[in-house]
C-alpha positions as CSV (number, residue, x, y, z in Angstrom):
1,X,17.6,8.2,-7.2
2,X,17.3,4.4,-7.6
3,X,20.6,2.3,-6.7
4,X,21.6,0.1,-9.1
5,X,21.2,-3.8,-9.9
6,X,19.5,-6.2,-7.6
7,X,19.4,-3.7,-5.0
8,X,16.2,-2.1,-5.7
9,X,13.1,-4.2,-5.5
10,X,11.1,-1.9,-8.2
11,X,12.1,-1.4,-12.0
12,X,13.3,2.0,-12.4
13,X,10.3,4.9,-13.2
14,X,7.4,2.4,-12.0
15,X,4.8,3.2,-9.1
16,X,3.8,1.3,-6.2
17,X,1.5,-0.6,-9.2
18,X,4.3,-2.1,-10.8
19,X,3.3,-5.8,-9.7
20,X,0.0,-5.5,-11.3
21,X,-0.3,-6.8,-14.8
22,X,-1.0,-3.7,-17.7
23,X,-4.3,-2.8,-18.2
24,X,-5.4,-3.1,-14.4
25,X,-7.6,-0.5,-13.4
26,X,-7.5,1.7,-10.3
27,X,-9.4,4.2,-8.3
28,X,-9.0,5.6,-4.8
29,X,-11.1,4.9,-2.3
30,X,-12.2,7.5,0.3
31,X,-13.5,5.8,3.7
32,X,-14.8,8.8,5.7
33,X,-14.9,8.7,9.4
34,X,-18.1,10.0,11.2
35,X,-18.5,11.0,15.0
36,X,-22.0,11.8,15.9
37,X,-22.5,12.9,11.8
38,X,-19.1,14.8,12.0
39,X,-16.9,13.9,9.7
40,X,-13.8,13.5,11.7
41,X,-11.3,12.0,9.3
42,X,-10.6,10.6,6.1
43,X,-8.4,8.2,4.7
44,X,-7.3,7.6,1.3
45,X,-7.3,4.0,-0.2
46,X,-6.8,2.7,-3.6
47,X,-9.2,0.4,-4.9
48,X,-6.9,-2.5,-7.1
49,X,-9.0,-5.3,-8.6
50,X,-10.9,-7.5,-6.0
51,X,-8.9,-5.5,-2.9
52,X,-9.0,-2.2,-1.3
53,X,-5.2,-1.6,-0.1
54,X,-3.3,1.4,1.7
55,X,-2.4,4.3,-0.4
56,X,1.7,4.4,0.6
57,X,3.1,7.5,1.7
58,X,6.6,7.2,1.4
59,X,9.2,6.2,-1.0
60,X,12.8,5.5,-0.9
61,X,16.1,3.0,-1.2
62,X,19.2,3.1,0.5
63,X,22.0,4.8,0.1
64,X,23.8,2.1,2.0
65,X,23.1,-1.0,-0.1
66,X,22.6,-2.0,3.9
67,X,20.1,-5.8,3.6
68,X,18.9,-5.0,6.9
69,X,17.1,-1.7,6.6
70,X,14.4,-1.9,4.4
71,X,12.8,0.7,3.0
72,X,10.2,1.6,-0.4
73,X,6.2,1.9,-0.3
74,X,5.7,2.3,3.6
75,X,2.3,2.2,5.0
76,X,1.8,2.2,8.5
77,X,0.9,-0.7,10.5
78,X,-2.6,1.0,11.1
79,X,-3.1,1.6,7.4
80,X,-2.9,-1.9,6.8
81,X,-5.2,-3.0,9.9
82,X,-7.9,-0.1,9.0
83,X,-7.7,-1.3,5.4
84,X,-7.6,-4.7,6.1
85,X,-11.5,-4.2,7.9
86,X,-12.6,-2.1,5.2
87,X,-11.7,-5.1,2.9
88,X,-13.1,-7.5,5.0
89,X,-16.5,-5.5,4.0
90,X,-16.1,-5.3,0.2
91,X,-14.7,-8.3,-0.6
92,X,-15.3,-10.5,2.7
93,X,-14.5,-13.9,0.6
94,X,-10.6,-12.6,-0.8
95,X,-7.4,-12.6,1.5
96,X,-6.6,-9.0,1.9
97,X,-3.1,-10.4,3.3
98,X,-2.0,-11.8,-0.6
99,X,-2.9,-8.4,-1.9
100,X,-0.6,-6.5,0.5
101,X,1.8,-9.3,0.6
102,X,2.2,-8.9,-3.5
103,X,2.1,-5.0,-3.2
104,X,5.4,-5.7,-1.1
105,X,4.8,-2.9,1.1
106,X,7.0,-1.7,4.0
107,X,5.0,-1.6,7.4
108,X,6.0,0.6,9.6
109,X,5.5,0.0,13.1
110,X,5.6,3.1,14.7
């Protein structure tokens, strides 16, 4: 459940999307990871406009109200660095760092 007021940085029933303006489209984005033509892994991206961006995995607000702990759409730190190189590919001319800064993702370092 959402807490109320300021407290939650999302309007109530929105996705991860809600900072885009309506009528933007987007797709995911499979990257697939190949080790002498294995595949080895595969990661899941979503493709938003001119970026290609993390899919988040988690989702959640505080109970607490606590301004400290921060927590909503968490991506790992190595999301956002193996994302950020994939951009750099596709769209070598736009800053993937305004697109993930907007998205207001939680990086987890861990």
């Amino acid at each position: 459940m959402d807490p109320p007021g300021d407290e939650n940085p999302h309007p109530p029933g929105s996705g991860w999307t809600w900072w885009l303006p309506a009528g933007t489209t987007i797709s995911s984005e499979l990257v697939d990871v190949f080790y002498c033509g294995s595949l080895i892994d595969r990661h899941v991206g979503a493709r938003v406009e001119y970026a290609i961006l993390p899919y988040p995995k988690t989702h959640g607000f505080t109970e607490i109200g606590d301004p400290n702990v921060r927590v909503g759409w968490t991506v790992t730190k190595w999301q956002v660095d193996f994302f950020g190189l994939i951009h750099s590919i596709r769209y070598p001319t736009e800053s993937y760092e305004s697109w993930v800064d907007r998205a207001q993702f939680v990086v987890d370092d861990s």
